[in-house]
N, C-alpha and C positions, 0 to 999 in steps of 0.2 A: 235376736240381732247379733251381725258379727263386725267385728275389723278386722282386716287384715294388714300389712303394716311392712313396707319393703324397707331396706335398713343398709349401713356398708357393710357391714358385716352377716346377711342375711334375711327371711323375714321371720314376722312373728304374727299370731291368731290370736284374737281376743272374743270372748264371748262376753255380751251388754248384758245379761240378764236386772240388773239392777245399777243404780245410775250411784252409789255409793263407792264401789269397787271396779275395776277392768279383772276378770280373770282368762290368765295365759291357757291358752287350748292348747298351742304347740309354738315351738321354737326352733328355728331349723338356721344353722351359720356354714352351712355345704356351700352353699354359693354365695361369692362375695356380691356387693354393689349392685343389690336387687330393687330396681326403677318397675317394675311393675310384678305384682301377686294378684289374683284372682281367683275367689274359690267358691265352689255349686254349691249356692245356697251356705247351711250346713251340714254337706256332707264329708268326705276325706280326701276330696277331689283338689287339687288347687295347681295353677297354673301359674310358670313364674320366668321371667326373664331378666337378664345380668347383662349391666354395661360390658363385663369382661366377655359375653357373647352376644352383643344386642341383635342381631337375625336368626337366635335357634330360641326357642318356644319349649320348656320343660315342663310335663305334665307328669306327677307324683301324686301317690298314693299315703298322707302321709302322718296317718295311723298305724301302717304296717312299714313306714319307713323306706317306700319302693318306688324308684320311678316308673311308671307306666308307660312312655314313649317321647322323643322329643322331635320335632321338624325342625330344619331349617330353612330360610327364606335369602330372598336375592337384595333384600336389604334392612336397616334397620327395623325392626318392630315397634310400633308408634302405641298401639294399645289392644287389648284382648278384649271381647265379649262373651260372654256364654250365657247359654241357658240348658236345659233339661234334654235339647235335641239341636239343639246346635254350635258350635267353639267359632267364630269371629275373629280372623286376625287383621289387625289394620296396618297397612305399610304408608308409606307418602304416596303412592301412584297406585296402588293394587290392592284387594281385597282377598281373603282366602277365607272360604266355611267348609268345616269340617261337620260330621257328622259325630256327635260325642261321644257315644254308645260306643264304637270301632276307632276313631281318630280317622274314616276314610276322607279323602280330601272329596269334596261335592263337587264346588267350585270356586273359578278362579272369575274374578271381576278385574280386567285389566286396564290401563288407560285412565285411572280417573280422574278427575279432577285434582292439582298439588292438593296435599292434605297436611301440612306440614302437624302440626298438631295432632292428627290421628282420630280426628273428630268422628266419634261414632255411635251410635246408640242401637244397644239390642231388645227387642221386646222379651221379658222373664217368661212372657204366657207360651210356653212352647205349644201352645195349641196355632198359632199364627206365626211366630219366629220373625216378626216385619223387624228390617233393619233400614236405618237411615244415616247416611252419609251427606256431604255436599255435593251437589250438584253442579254446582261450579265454583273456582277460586276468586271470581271477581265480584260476585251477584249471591243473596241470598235464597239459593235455588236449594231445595232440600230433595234426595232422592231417596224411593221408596222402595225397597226388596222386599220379596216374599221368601225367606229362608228357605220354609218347607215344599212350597212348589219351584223356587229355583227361579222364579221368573219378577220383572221389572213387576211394581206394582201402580207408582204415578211419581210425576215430579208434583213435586209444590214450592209457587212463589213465594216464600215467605217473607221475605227483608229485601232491601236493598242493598244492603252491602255485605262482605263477606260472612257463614254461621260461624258463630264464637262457642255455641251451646244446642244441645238433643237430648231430650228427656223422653221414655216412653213411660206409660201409666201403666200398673200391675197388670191392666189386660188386654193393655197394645192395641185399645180402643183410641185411644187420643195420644197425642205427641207436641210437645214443650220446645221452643226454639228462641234464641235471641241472636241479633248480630255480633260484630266484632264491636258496634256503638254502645252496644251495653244496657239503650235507655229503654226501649218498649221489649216484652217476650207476648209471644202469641201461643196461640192452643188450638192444635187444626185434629179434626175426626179423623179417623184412620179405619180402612182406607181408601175414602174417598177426596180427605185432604181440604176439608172445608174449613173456616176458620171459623172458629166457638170463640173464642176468647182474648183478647189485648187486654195487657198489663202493661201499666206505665212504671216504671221503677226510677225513674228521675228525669230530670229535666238540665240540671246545672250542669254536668259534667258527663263525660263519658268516661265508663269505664270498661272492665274484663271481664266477664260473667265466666267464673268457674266452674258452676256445678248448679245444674237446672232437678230437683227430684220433687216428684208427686208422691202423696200422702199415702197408702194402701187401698183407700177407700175413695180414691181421685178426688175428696174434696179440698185439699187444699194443694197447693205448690211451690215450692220453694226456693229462692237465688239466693246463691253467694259471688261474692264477687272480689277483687284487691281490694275493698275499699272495707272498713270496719265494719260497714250494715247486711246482715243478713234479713235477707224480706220472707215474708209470708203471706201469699194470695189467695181470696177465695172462691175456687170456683161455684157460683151461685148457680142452682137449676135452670137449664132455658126455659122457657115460655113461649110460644108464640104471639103474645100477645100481654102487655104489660096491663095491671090492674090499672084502671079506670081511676084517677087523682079526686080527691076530698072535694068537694067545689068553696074550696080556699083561698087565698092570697098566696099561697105558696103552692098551691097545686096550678091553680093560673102561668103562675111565673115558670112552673113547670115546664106545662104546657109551649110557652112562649119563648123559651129554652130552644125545646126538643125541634121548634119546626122554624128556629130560626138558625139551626144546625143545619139543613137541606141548603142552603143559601151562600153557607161558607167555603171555600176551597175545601177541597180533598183532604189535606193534611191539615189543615186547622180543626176541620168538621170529627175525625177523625180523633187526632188529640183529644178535643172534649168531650169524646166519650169512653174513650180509658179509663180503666179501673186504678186504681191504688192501692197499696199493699196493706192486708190487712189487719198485718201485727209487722213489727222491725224488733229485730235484736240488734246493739250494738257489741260489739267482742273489743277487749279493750289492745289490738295490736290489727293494723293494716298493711297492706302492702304482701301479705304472704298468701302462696296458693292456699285454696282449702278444696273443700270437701263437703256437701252438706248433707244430709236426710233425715226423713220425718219417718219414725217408729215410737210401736207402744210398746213400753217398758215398765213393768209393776205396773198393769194395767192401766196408765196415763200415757195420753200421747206425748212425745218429746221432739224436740228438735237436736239435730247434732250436727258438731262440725267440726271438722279434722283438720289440721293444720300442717303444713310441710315442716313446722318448725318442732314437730312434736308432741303439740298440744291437742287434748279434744274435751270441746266446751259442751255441756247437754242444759 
């Protein structure tokens, strides 16, 4: 696992090998007031943008200390994706993918939806490259690209109100969404766009969901949000068909449950069958963006989370 880590004075590479120490891979202060770094995997590749140019995109080699090319764009750079076959850049109105391998520009997605935020998610499985953006500014409409063929792949409903959050899973088989409300995230197939999974993450309050990431091995998923509590979800195997109840007094009551849920509104019915989170962390500071993901570190899973203020908690 890595960090990468933009700064005023430039960024900085950290490698997780062990949850005792951060060690510095590299440290580069060439470019002041760096708002976004992104680098392939771990390789030497890393991509990086400066408020002092926020519409040109630097891409450096930077092992050997080289820059390798830089574009510029018609307006601010909101955020980068990449993976092994394709460089993702997100503007507020426009989309650009590059091909990684050369930096040729593929395509340009124009028109889209305000994006103010720069809400995007890249699939890593570059055997697929599915990218998901918003589909509209008003409505919880999610849009599906196919990097590698170039072409639309489906919209999907997901929320009612505007996405706050896109997460893809290591093999771009399923994709993590919540709105700007904060309180339910969903989990739809990909890409056909079916819905597998609703997570209720609260009820009291609405908050900001910063960072939506799946486990490696898609069994679990996990939100951060402004609020002190980081959640932990887990996605259970489907079934077709749920085992057969004890013939109990709580298997009963099951039963009498589950099919007086048929009966309820939509959104009642619905509610009470949401999941909850299956572990919570609380961090002892709120209110600041984060960052979350789930890696194995000295062969233990861990959770992590990054903080705008500096900090990162495992």
């Amino acid at each position: 696992s890595s960090l990468a880590i933009g700064t005023t004075t430039g960024y900085r590479l950290f490698s997780l090998s062990s949850v005792e120490q951060l060690d510095q891979v590299h440290e580069s202060n060439e470019i002041p007031d760096v708002y976004i770094v992104e680098r392939l995997f771990s390789s030497s590749l890393v991509v990086v943008v400066s408020h002092a140019k926020p519409q040109q995109m630097n891409v450096y080699h930077f092992k050997k200390g080289t820059e390798i090319c830089n574009y510029s764009y018609s307006s601010k750079i909101l955020s980068i994706r990449l993976n092994r076959q394709r460089l993702v850049v997100c503007l507020e109105e426009s989309i650009y993918i590059h091909n990684i391998k050369d930096m040729k520009l593929l395509k340009t997605i124009l028109d889209t939806p305000p994006n103010t935020t720069g809400l995007c998610a890249l699939s890593i499985n570059h055997a697929n490259s599915y990218l998901a953006y918003p589909g509209s500014a008003t409505s919880g409409e999610i849009a599906l690209y196919d990097g590698n063929t170039l072409k639309t792949a489906c919209t999907i409903p997901a929320h009612d109100g505007p996405l706050a959050a896109l997460a893809f899973n290591s093999t771009g088989s399923k994709l993590a969404s919540a709105s700007e409300k904060g309180t339910v995230i969903r989990v739809f197939s990909i890409p056909g766009g079916q819905k597998l999974y609703e997570f209720r993450r609260g009820m009291k309050r609405y908050v900001n969901i910063s960072s939506l990431v799946f486990s490696m091995d898609s069994q679990f998923l996990c939100a951060s949000s402004n609020t002190e509590t980081v959640h932990v979800f887990k996605l259970e195997h489907l079934t077709d068909s749920r085992p057969e109840e004890p013939p109990t007094w709580s298997g009963y009551m099951g039963k009498m449950f589950q099919a007086a849920t048929n009966y309820l509104p939509a959104q009642v019915s619905g509610m009470m069958n949401q999941d909850r989170a299956f572990a919570t962390v609380r961090l002892n500071i709120s209110g600041q963006r984060n960052i979350c993901a789930l890696s194995t570190i000295q062969k233990l899973p861990r959770l992590l989370v990054t903080t705008s203020d500096g900090h990162l908690y495992i």
